[in-house]
C-alpha positions as CSV (number, residue, x, y, z in Angstrom):
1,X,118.8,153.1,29.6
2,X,115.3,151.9,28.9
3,X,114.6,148.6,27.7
4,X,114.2,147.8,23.9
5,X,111.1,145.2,22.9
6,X,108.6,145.6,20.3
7,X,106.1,147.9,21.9
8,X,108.8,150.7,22.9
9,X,110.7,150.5,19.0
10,X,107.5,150.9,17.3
11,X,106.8,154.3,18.2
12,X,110.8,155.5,18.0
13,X,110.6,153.6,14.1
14,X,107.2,155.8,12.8
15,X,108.6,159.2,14.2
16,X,111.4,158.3,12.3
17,X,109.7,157.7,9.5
18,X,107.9,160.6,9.5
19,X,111.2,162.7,10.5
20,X,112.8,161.4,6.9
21,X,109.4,162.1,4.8
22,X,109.4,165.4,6.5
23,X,113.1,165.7,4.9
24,X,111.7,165.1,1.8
25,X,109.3,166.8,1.8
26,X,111.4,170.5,2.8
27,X,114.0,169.3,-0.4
28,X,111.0,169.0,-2.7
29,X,109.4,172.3,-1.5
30,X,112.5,174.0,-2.0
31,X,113.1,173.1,-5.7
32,X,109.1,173.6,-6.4
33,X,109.8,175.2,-10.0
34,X,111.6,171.9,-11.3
35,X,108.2,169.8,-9.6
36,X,105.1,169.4,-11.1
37,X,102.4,170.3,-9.0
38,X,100.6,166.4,-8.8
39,X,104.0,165.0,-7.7
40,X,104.1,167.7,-4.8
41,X,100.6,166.7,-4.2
42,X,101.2,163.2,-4.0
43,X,104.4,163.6,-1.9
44,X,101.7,166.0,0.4
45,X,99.9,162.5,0.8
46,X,102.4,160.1,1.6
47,X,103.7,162.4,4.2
48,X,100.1,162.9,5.9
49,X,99.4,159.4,5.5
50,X,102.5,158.5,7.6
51,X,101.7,161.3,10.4
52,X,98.0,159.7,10.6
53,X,99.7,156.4,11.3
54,X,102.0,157.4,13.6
55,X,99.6,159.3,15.4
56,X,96.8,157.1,15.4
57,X,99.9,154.2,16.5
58,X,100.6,156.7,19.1
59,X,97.1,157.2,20.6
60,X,96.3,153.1,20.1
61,X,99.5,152.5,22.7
62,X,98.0,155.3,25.1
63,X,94.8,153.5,25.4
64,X,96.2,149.9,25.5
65,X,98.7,150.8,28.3
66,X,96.3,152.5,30.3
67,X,93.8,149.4,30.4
């Protein structure tokens, strides 16, 4: 079992995030009717916001560990 600090849980915590807005995001597409179309839009947003975060977390602790 790998150890648990700060550096290793941030990483697990975002792609968790992400995992859940995804969720989200799959129950709001599939009752689109009942949605108006700036909600979607907004909840389109969020969702990218948090995969740019994650991802740009991601690629921060690549280049940090390997210097």
């Amino acid at each position: 079992m790998g150890k648990l600090d700060a550096a290793s849980l941030k990483p697990k915590i975002a792609a968790s995030i992400v995992a859940i807005s995804s969720i989200h995001l799959l129950r709001a597409f599939m009752k689109v009717e009942q949605i108006p179309n700036d909600k979607l839009v907004w909840y389109l947003v969020i969702h990218m916001t948090f995969v740019a975060v994650a991802a740009a977390k991601g690629f921060m602790g690549k280049m940090v560990s390997h210097h």
